[in-house]
N, CA, C and O of each residue as an XYZ file, in Angstrom:
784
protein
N      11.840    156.541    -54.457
C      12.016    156.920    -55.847
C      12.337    155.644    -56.627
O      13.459    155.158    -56.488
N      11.515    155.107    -57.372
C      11.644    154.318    -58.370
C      11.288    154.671    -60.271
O      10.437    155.326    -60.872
N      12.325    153.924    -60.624
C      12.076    154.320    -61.691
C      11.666    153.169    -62.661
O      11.851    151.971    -62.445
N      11.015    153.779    -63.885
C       9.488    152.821    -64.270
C      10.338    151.949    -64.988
O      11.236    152.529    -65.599
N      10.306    150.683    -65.087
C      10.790    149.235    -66.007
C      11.925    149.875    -67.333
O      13.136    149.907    -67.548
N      10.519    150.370    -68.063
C      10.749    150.548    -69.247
C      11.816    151.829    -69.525
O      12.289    151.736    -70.657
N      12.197    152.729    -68.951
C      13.425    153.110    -68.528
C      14.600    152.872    -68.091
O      15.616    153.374    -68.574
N      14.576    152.188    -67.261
C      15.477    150.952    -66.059
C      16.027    150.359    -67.574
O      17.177    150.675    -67.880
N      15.391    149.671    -68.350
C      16.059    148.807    -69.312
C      16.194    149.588    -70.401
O      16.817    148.866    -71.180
N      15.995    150.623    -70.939
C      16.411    151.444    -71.647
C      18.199    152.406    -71.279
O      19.043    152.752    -72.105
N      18.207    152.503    -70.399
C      19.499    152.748    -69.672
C      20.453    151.508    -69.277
O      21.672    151.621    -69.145
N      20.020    150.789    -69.175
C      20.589    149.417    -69.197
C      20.885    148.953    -70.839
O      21.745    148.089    -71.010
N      20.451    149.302    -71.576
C      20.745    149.129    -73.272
C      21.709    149.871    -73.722
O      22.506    149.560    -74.607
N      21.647    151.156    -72.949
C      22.493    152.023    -73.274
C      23.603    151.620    -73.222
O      24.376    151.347    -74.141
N      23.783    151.541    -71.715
C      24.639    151.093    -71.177
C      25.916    150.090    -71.841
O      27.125    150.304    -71.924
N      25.049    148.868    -72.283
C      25.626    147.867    -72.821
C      26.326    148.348    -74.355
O      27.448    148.089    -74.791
N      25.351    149.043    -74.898
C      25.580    149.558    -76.650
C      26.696    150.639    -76.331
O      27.044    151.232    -77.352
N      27.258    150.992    -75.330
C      27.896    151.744    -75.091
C      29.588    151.408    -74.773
O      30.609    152.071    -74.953
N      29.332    150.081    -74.229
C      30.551    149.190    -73.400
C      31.352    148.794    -75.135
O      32.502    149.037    -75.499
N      30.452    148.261    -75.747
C      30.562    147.591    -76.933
C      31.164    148.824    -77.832
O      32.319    148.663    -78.225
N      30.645    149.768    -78.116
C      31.242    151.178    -78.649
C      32.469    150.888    -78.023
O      33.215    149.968    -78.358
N      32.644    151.599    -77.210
C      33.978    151.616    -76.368
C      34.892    150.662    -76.811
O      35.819    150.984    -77.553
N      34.720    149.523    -76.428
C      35.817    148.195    -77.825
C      35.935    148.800    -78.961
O      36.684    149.752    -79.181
N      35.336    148.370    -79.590
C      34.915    148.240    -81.090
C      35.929    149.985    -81.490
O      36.917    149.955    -82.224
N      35.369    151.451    -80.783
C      36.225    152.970    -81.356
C      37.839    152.415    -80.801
O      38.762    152.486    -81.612
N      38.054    151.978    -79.672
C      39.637    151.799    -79.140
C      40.404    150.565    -80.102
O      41.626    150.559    -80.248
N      39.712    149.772    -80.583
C      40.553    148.651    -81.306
C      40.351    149.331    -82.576
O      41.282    149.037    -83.325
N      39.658    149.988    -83.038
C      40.031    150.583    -84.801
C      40.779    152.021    -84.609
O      41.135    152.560    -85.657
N      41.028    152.631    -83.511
C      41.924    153.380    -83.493
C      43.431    152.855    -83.473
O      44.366    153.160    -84.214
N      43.367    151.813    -82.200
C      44.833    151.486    -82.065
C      45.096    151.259    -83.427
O      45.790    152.176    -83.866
N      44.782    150.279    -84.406
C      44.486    149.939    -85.560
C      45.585    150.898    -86.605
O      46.757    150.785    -86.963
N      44.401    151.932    -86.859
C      44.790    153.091    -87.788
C      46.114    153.636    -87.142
O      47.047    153.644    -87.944
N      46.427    154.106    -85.848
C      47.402    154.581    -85.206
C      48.867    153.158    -85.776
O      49.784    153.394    -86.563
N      48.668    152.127    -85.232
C      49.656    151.665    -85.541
C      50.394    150.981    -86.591
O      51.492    150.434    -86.682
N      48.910    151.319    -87.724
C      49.799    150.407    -89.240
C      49.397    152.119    -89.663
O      50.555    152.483    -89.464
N      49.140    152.592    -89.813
C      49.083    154.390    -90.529
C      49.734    155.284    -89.930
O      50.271    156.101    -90.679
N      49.914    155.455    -88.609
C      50.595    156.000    -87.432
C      51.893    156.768    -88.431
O      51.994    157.859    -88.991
N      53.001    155.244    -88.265
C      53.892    156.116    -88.912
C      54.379    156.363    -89.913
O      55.571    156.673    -89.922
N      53.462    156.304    -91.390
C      53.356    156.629    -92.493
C      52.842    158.327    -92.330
O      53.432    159.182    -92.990
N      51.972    158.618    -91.619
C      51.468    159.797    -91.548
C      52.147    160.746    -90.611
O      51.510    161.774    -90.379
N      53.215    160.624    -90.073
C      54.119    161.223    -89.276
C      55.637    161.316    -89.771
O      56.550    161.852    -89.144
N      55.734    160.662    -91.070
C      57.117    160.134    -91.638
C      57.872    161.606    -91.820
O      58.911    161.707    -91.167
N      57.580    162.491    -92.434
C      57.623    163.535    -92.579
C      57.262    165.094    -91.578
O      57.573    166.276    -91.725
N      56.531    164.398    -90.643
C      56.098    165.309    -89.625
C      57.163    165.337    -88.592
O      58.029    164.462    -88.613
N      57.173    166.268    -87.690
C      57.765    166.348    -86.344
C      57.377    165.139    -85.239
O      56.179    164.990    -84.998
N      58.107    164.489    -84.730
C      57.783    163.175    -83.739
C      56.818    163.704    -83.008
O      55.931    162.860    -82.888
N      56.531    164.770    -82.413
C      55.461    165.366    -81.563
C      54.493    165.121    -81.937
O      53.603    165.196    -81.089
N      54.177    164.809    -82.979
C      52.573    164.362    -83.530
C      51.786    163.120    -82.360
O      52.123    161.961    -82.118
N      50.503    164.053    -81.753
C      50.007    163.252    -80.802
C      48.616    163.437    -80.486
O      48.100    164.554    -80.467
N      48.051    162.468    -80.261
C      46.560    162.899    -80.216
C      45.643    163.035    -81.430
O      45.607    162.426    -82.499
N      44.919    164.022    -80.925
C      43.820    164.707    -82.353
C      44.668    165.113    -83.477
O      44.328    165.049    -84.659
N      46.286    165.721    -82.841
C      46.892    165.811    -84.311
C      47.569    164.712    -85.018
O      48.394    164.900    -85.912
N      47.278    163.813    -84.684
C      48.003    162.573    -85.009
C      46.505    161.911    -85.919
O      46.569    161.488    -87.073
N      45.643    161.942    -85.355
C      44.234    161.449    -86.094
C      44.236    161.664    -87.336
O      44.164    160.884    -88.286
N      44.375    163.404    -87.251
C      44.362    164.238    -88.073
C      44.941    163.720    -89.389
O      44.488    163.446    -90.500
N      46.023    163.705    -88.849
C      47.395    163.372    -90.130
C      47.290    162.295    -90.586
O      47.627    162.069    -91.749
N      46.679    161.143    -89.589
C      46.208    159.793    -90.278
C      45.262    159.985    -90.956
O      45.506    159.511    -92.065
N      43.886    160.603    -90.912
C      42.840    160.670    -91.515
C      43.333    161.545    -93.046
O      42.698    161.420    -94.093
N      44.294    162.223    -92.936
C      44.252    162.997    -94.104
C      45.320    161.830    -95.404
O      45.210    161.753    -96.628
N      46.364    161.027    -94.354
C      47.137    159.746    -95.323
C      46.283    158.804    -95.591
O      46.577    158.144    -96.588
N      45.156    158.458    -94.953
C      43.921    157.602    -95.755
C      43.288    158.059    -97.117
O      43.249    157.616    -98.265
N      42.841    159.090    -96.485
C      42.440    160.112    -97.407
C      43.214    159.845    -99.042
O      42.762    159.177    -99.973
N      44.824    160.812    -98.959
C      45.649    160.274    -99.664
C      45.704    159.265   -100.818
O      45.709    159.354   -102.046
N      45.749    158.101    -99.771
C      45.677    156.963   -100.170
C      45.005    156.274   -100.600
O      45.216    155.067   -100.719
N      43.742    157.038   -101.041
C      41.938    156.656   -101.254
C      41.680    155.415   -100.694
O      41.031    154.679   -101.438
N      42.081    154.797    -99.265
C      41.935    153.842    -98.904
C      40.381    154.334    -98.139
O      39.677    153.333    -98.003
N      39.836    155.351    -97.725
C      38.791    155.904    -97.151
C      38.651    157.785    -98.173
O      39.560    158.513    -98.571
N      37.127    157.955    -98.260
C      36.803    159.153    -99.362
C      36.804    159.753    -98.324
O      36.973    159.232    -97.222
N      36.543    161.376    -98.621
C      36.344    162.465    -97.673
C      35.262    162.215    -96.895
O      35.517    162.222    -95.690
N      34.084    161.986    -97.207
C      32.976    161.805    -96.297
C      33.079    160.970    -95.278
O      32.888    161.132    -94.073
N      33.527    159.713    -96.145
C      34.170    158.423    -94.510
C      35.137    159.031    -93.620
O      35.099    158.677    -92.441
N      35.948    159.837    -93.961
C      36.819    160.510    -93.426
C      35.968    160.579    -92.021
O      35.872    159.853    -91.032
N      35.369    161.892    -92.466
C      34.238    162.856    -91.629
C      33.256    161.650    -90.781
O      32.947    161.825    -89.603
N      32.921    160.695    -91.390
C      32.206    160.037    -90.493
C      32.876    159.415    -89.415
O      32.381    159.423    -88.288
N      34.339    158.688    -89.752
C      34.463    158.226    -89.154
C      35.529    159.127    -87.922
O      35.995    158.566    -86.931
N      35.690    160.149    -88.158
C      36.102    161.050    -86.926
C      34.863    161.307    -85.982
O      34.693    161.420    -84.768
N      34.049    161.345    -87.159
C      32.884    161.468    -85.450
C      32.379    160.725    -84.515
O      32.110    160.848    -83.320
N      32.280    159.601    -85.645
C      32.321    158.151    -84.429
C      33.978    158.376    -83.123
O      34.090    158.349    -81.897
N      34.352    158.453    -83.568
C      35.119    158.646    -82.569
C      35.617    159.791    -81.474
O      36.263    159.764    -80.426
N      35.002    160.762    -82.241
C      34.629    161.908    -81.361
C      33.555    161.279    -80.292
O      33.600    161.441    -79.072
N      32.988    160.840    -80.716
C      31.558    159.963    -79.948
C      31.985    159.155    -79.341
O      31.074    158.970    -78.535
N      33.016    158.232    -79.008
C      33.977    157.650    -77.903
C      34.185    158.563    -76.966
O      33.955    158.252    -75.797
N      34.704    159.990    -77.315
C      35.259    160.968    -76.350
C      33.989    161.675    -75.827
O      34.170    162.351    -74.815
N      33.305    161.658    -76.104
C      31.924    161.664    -75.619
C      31.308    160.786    -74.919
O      31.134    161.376    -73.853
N      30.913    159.877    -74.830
C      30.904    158.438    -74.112
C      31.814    158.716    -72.730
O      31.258    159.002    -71.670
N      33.191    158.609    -72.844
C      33.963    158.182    -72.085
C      34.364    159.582    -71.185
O      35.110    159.497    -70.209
N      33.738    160.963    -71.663
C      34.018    162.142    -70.647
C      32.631    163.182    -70.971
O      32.794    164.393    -70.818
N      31.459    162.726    -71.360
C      30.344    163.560    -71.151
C      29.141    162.304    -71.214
O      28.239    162.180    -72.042
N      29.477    161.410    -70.010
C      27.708    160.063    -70.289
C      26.624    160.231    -70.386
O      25.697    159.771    -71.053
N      26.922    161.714    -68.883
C      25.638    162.175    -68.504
C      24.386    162.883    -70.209
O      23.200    162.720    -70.492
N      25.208    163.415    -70.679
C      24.342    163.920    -72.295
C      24.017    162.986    -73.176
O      23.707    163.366    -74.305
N      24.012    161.191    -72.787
C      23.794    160.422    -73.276
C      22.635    159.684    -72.965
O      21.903    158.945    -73.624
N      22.656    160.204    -71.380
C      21.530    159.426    -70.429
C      20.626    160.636    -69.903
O      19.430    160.645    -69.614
N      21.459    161.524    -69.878
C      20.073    162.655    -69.523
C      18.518    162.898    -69.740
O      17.685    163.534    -69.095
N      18.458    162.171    -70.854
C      17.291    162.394    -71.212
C      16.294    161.639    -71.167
O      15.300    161.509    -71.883
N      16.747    161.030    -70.024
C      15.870    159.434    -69.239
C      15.685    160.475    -67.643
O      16.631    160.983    -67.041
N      14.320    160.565    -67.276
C      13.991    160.942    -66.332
C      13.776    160.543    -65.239
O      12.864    159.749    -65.467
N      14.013    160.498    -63.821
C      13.126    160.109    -63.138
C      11.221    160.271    -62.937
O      10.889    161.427    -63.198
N      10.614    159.819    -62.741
C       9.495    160.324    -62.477
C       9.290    161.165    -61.746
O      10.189    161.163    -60.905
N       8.271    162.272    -61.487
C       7.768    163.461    -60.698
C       8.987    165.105    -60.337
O       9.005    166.049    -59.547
N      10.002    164.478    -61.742
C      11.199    165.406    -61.423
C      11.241    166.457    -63.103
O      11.885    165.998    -64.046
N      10.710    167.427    -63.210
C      11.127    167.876    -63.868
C      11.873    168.810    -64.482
O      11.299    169.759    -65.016
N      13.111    168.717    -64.510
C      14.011    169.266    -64.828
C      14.325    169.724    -65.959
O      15.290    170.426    -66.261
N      13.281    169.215    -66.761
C      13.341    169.916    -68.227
C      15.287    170.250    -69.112
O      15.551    171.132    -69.929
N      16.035    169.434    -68.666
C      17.473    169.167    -69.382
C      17.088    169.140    -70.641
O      17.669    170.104    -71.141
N      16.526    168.676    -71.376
C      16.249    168.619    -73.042
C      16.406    169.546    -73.536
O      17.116    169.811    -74.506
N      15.326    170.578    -72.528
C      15.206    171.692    -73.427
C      16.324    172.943    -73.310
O      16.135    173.848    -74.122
N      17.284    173.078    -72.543
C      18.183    173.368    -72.752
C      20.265    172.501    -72.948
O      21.334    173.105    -73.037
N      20.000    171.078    -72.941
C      21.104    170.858    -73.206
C      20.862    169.859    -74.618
O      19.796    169.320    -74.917
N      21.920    169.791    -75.245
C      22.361    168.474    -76.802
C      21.829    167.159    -76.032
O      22.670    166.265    -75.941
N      20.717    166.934    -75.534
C      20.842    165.308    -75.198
C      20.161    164.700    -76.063
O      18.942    164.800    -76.207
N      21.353    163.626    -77.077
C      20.588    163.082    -77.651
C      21.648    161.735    -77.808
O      22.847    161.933    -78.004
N      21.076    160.330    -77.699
C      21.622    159.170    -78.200
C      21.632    158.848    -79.006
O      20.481    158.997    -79.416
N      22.455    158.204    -80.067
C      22.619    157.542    -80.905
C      22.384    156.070    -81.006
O      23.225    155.269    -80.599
N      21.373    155.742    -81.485
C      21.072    153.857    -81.289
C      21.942    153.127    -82.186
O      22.381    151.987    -82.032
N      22.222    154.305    -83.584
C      22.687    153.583    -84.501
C      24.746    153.677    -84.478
O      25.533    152.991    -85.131
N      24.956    154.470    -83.760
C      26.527    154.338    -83.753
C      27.283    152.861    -83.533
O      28.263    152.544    -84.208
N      26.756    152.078    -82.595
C      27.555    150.748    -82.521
C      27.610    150.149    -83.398
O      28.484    149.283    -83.450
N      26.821    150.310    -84.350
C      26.655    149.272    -85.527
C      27.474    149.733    -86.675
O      28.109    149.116    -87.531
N      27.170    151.672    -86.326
C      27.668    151.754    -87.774
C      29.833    151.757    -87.027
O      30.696    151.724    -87.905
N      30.135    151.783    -86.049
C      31.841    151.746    -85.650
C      31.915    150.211    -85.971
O      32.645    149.921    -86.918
N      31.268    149.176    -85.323
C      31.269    147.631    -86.131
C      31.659    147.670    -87.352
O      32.866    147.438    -87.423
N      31.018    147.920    -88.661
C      31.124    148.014    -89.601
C      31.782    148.466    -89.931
O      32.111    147.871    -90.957
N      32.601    149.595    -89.745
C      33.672    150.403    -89.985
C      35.337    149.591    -89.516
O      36.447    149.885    -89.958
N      34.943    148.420    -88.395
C      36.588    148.180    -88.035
C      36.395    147.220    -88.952
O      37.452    146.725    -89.342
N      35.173    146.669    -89.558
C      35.321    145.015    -90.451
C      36.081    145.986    -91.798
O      37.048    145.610    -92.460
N      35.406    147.181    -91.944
C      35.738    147.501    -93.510
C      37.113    147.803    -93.427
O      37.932    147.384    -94.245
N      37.417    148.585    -92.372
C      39.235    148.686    -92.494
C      40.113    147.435    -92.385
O      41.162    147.185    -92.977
N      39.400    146.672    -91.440
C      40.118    145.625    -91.488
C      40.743    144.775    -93.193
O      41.761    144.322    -93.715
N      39.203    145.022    -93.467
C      39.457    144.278    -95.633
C      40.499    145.624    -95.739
O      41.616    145.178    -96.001
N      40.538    147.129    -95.628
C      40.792    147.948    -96.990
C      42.568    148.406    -96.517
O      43.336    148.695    -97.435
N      43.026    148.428    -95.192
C      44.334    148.706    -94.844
C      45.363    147.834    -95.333
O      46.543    148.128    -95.525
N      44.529    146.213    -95.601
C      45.840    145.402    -95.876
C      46.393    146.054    -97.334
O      47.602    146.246    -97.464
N      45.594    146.337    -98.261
C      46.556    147.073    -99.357
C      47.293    148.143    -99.626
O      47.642    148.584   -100.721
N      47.481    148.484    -98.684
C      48.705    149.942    -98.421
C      49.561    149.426    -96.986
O      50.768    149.230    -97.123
N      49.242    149.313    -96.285
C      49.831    149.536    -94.985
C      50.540    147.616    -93.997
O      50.438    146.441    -94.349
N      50.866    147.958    -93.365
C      51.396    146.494    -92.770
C      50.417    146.500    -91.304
O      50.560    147.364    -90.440
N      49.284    145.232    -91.197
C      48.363    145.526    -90.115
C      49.113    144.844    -88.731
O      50.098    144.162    -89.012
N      48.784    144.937    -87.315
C      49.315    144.167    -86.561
C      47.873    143.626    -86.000
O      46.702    143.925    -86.237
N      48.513    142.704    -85.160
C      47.768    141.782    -84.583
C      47.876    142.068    -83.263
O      48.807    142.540    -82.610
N      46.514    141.625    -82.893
C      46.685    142.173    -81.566
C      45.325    140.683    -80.642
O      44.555    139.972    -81.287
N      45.441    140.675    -79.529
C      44.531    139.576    -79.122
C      42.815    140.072    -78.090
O      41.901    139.532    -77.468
N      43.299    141.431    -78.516
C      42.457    141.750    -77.500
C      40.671    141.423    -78.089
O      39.735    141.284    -77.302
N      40.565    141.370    -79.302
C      39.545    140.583    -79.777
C      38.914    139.695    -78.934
O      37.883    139.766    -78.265
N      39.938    138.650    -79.143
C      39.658    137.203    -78.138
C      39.563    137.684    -76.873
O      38.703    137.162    -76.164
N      40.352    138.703    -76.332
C      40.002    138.259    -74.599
C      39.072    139.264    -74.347
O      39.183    139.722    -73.210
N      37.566    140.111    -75.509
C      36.740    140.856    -75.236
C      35.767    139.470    -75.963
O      34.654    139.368    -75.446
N      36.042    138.555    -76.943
C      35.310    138.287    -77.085
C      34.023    137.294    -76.372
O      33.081    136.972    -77.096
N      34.066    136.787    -74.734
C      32.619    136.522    -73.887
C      32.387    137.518    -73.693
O      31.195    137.455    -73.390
N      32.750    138.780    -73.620
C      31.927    139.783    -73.093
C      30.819    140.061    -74.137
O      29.588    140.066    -74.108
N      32.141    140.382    -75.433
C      30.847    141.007    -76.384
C      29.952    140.161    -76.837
O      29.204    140.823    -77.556
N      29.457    138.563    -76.806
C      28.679    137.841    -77.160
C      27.580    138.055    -75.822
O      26.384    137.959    -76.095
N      27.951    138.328    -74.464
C      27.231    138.168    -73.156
C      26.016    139.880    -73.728
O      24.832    140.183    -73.576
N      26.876    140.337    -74.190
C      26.305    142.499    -74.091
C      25.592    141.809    -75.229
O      24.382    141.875    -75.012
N      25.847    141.195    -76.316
C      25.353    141.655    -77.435
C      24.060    140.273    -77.315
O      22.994    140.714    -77.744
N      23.911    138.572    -76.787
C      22.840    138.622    -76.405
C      22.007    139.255    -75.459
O      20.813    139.083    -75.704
N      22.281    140.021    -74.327
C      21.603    140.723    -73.733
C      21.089    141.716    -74.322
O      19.964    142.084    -73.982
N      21.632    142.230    -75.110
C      20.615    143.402    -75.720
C      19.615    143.031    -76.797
O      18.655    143.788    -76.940
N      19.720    141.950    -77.582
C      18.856    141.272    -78.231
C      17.090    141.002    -77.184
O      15.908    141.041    -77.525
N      17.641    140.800    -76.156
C      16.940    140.173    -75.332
C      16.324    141.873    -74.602
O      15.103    141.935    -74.457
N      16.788    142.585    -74.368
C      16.370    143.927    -74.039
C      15.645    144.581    -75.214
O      14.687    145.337    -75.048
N      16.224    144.205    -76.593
C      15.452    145.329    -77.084
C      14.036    144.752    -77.539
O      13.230    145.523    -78.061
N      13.718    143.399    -77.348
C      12.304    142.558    -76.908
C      11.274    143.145    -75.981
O      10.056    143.109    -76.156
N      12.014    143.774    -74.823
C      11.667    143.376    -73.362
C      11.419    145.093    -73.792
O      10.204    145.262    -73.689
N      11.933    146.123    -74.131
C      11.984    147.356    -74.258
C      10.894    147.387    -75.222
O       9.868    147.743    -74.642
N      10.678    147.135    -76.584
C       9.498    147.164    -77.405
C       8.319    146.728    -77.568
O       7.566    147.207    -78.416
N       7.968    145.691    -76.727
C       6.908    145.570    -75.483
C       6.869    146.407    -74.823
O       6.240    147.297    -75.394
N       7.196    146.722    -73.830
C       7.312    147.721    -72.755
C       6.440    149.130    -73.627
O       5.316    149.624    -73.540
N       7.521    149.362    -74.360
C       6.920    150.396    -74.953
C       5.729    150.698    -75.613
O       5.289    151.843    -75.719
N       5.162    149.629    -76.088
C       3.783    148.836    -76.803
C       2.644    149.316    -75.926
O       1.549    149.837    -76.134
N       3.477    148.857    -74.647
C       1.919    149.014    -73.372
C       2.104    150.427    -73.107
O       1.106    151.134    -72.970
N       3.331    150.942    -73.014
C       3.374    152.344    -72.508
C       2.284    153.502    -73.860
O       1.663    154.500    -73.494
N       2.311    153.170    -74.846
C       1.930    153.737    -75.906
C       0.293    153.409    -75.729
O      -0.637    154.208    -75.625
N       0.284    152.190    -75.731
C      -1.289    151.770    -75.314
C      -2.168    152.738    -74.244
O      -3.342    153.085    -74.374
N      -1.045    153.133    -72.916
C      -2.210    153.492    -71.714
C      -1.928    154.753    -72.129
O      -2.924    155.353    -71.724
N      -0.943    155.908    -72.897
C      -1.119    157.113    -73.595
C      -2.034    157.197    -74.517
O      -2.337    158.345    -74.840
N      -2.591    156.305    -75.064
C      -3.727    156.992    -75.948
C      -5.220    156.716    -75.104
O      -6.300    157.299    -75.202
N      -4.780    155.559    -74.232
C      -6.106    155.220    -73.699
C      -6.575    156.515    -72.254
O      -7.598    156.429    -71.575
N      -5.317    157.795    -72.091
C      -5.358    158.422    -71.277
C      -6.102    159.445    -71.641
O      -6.959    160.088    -71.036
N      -5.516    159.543    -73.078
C      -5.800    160.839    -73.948
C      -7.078    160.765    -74.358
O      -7.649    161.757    -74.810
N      -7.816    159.281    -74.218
C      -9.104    159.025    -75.750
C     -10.210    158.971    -74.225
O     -11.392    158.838    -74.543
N     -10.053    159.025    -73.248
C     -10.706    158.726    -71.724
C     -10.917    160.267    -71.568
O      -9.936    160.946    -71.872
N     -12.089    160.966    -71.123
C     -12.442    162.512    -70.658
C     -11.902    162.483    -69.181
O     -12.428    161.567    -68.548
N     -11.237    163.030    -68.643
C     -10.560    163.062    -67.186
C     -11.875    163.678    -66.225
O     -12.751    164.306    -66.819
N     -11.963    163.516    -65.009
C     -12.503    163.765    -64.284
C     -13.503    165.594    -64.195
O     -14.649    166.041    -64.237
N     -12.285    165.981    -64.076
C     -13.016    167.854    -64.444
C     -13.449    167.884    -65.576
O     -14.373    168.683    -65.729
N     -13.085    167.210    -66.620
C     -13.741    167.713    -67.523
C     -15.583    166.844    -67.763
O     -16.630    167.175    -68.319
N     -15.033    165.488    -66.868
C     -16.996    164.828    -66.955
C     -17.525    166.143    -66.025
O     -18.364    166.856    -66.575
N     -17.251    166.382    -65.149
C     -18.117    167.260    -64.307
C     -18.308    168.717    -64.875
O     -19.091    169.407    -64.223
N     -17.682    169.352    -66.066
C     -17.898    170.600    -66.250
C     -19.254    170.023    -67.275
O     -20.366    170.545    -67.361
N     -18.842    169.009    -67.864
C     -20.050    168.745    -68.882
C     -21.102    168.955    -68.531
O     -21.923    169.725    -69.030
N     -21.231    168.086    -67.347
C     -22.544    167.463    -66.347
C     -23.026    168.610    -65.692
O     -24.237    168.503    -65.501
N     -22.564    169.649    -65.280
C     -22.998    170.690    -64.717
C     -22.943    172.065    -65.773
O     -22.803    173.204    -65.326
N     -23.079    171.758    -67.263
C     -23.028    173.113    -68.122
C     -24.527    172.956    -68.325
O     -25.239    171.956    -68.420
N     -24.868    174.711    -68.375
C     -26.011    175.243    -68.628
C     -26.916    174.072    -69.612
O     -26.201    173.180    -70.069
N     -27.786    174.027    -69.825
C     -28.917    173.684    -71.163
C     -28.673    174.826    -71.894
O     -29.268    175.020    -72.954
C-alpha cells in the first residue's frame, strides 16, 4: 500500500499548517487569558475556567470595543479549531484517501480543512498584539523566540510544498482530462462491432 506523492505531501502540509496553528491559537490565548483574564473575572466567582472563562473574556473585549461582535465570533472559532486539531485530526485528514480503499467518509462525516485558518490566527495575534496595549497590561513571554527555528523551518517548508503540491496537481489534472477526452477500451469495441 502506497500512497500517491501528491497526497503524501498534501498531508505533510497539513501537517505542518497545523503545528504552526497550534503556536500561533496557544500564544494568543495565553495572551487574552492573562492581560484580560482578570479584568473579566473581577466580578465573577474565582471558578471561572475554561470555555467559561473565554467566554467572559470575549464578552470584556467585546465591552471594551477592543474587538466587534463578529471578531468576537471569529475569533472563538479559530480556536474552537485548535480544539479540533488537537482532539478530532482524523476530520482534518480524512479526506485524503488511500488508493483502492473506498470508504466513502466524506459522504457521511464534516471532513473538511481549512487552508486558510493559519493565516487568518497569524493575523489575529499581530492585531491583538497592536489593540490590547490600550486597555489592558500585556505580559511577555519568550516562547516566541524558543518556537521561533521551528516556525521559520514549517513555514519554509511549506513554501516549498505548496510548489511541489501545485505541480503535482497540474499533472494530476492533466492525466484526468486526458482519461476522460481518451474512449476507454469497451467503449472502442462496442463502436467497432455496432450494426451499420
Amino acid at each position: 500500500m502506497r500512497l500517491p506523492a501528491l497526497e503524501k505531501n498534501i498531508l505533510i502540509y497539513r501537517a505542518l499548517q497545523m503545528t504552526l496553528f497550534l503556536f500561533y491559537a496557544e500564544d494568543l490565548r495565553r495572551q487574552i487569558v492573562e492581560s484580560v483574564g482578570p479584568l473579566a473575572i473581577r466580578n465573577k466567582t474565582p471558578e471561572l475556567k475554561g470555555a467559561r472563562l473565554l467566554k467572559a473574556i470575549f464578552r470584556t473585549l467585546e465591552d471594551d470595543r477592543i474587538i466587534s461582535r463578529v471578531e468576537s465570533i471569529e475569533l472563538q472559532g479559530l480556536l474552537e479549531h485548535r480544539n479540533k486539531i488537537a482532539h478530532e485530526i482524523q476530520l482534518l485528514t480524512g479526506d485524503i484517501a488511500i488508493p483502492g480503499r473506498a470508504y466513502r467518509f466524506r459522504d457521511h462525516l464534516p471532513l473538511k480543512y481549512d487552508y486558510a485558518a493559519v493565516g487568518k490566527i497569524k493575523e489575529w495575534r499581530k492585531a491583538l498584539d497592536d489593540r490590547l496595549p490600550s486597555k489592558y497590561v500585556i505580559t511577555l513571554s519568550f516562547d516566541g523566540l524558543l518556537f521561533e527555528a521551528a516556525e521559520y523551518a514549517y513555514e519554509k517548508e511549506l513554501s516549498t510544498l505548496k510548489r511541489r503540491i501545485d505541480r503535482q496537481f497540474s499533472v494530476r489534472r492533466k492525466q484526468i482530462q486526458e482519461s476522460r477526452s481518451r474512449p476507454s477500451r469497451s467503449n472502442r469495441s462496442r463502436v467497432e462491432h455496432a450494426p451499420v
